[in-house]
Residue frames relative to the residue before (quaternion, step in Angstrom):
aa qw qx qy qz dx dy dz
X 1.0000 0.0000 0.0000 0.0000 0.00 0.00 0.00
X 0.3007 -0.6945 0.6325 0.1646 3.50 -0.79 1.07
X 0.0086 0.7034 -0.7029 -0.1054 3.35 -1.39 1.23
X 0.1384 0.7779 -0.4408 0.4258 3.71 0.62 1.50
X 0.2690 0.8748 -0.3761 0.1444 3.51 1.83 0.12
X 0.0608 -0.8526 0.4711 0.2177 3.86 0.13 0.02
X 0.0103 -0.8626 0.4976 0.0911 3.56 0.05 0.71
X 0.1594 -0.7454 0.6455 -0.0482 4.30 -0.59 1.03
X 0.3471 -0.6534 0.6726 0.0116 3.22 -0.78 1.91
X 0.1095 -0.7311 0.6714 -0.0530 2.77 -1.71 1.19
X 0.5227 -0.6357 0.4256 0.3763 3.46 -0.89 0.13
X 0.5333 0.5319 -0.3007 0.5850 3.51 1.10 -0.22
X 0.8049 -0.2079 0.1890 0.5226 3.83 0.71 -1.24
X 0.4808 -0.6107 0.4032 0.4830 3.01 -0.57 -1.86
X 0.3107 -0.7167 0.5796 0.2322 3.78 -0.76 0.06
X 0.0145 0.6679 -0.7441 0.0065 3.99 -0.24 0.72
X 0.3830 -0.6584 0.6349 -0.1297 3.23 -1.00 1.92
X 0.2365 -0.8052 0.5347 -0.0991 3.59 0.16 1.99
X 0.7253 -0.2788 0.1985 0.5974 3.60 0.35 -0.81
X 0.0546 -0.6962 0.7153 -0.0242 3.32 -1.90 1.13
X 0.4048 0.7575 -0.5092 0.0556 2.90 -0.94 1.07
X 0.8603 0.0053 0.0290 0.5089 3.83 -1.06 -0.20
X 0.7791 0.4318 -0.0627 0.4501 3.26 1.21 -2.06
X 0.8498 -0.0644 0.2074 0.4803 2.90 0.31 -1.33
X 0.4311 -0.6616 0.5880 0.1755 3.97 -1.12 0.47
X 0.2825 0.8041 -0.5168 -0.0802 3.89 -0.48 0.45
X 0.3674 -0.8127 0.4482 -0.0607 3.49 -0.63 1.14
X 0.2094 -0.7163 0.6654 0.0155 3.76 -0.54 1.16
X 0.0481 0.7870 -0.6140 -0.0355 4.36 0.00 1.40
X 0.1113 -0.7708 0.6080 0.1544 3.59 -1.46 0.45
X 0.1168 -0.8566 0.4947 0.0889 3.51 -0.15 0.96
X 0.4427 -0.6885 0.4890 0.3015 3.59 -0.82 0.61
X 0.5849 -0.5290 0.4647 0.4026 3.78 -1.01 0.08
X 0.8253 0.2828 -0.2280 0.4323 3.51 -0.93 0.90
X 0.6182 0.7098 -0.1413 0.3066 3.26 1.64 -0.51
X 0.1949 0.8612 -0.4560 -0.1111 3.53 -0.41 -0.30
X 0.7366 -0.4137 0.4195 0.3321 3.26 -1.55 -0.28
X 0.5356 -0.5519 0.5119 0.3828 3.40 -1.04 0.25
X 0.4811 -0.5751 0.5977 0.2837 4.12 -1.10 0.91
X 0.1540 0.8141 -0.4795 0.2892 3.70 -0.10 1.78
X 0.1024 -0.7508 0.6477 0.0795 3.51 -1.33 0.55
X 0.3292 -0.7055 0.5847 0.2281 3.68 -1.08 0.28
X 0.5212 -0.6591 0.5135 0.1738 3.76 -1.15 0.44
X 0.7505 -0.0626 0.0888 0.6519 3.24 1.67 -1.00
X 0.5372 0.4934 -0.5174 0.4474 3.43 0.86 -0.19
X 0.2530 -0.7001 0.6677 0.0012 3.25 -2.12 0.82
X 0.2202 -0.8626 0.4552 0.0162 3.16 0.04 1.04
X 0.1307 0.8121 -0.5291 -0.2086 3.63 -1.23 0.03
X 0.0429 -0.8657 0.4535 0.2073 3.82 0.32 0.09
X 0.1517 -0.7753 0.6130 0.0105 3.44 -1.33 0.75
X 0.4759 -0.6875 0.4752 0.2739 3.70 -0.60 1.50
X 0.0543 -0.6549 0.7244 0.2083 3.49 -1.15 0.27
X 0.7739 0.0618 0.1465 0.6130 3.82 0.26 -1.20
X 0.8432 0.3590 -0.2872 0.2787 3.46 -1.37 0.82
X 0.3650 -0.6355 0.5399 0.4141 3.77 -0.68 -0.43
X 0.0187 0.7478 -0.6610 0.0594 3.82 -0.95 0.51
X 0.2515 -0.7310 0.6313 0.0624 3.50 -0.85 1.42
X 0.2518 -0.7272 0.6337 0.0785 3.34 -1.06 1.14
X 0.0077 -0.7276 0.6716 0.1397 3.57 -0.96 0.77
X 0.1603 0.7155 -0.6429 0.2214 3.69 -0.79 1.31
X 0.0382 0.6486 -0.7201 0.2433 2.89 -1.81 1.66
X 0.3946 -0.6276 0.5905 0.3191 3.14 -1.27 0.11
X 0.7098 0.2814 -0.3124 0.5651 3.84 1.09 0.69
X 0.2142 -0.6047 0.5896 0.4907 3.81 -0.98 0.06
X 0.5874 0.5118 -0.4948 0.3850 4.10 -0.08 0.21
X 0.7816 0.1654 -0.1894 0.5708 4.09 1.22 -0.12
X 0.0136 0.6487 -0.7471 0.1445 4.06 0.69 1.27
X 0.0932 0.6030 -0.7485 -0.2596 2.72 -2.04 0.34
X 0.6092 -0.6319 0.4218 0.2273 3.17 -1.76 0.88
X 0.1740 0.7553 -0.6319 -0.0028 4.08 -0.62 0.76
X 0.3742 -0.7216 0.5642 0.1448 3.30 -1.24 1.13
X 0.0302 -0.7382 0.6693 0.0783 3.73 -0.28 1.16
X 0.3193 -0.6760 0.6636 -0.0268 3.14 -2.26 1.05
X 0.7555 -0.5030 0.2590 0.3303 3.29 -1.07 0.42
X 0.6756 0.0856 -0.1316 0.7204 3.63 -0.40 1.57
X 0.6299 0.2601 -0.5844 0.4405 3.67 0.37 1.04
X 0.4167 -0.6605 0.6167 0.0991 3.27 -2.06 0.40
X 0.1272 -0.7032 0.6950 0.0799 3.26 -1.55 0.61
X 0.0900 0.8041 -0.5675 -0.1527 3.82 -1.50 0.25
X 0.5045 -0.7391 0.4406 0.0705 3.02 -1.14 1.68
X 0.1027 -0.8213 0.5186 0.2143 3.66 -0.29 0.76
X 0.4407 -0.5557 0.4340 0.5556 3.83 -0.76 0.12
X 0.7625 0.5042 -0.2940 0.2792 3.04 -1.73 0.66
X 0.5795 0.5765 -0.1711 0.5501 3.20 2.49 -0.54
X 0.3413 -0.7873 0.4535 0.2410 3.07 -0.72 0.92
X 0.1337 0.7832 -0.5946 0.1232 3.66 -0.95 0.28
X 0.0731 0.6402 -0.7583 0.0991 3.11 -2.45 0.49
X 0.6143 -0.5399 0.5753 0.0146 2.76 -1.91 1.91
X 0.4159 0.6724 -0.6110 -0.0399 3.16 -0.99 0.94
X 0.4869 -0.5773 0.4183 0.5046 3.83 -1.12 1.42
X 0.1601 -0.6430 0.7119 0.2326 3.28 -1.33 -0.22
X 0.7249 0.0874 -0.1722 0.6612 3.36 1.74 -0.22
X 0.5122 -0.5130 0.2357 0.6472 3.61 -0.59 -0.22
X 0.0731 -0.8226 0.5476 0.1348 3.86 -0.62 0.78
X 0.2256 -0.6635 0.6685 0.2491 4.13 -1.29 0.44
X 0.1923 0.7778 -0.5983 0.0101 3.72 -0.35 0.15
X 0.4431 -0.6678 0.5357 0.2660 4.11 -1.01 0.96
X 0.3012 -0.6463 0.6892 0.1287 3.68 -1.43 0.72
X 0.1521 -0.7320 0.6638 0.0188 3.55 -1.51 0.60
X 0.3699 0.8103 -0.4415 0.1080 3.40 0.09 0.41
X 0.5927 -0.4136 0.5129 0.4632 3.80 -1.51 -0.63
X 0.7629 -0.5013 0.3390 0.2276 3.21 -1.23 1.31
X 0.7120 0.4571 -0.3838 0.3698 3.80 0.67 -0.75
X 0.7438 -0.6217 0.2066 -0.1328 3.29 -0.42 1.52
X 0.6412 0.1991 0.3147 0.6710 2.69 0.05 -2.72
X 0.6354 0.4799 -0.4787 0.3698 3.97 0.27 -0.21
X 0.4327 0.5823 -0.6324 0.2714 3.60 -0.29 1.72
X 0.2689 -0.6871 0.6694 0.0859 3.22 -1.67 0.80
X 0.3583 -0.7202 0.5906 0.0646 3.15 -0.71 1.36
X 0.2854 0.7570 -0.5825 -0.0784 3.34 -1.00 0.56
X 0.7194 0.0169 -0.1866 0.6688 3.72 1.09 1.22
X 0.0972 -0.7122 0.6898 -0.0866 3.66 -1.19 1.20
X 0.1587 -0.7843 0.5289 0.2828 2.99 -1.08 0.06
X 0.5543 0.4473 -0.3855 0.5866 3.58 1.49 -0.07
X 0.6825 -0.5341 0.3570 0.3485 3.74 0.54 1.56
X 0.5211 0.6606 -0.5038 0.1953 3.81 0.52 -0.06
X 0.5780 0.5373 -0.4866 0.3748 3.84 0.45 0.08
């Protein structure tokens, strides 16, 4: 058992950073209620996310002018292709696990609300 956990405060929550490596990136997210992600796409990252606890609205589209809105629940899934836009919001407080390609740092902000773009 690795105790090597990396954990990266966010304004929204946190991100405890489970394994990185060559292959793949896997990721344990907690979002606060009311919160959300920044309105983002990846270049190459691939993303899946799986509810553990909470409700979490996904906006995703292939424009920001046509999002649609899906509410995932515990033991449902979403996948993120690169190049899709999207954004997490809790609708309660929600933990939910990420699967993805290794590239990190590969986001494109295109609205935040904690001023980050």
């Amino acid at each position: 058992m690795k105790d090597n956990l990396i954990v990266i405060e966010k304004p929204w929550g946190k991100e405890e950073l489970i394994e990185k490596n060559e292959r793949y990136m896997f990721k344990r997210l907690t979002m606060y209620k009311g919160h959300a992600c920044s309105l983002q796409y990846h270049e190459y990252k691939r993303e899946t996310v799986y509810v553990l606890s909470g409700e979490l609205k996904v906006y995703h589209g292939e424009s920001k002018e046509k999002l649609i809105e899906t509410v995932l629940f515990p033991g449902e899934t979403m996948t993120l292709p690169t190049n899709y836009i999207h954004r997490m919001e809790a609708l309660t407080e929600s933990v939910y696990l990420e699967a993805s390609t290794p590239e990190i740092d590969d986001v494109v902000r295109l609205e935040d609300r904690y001023k980050r773009v």
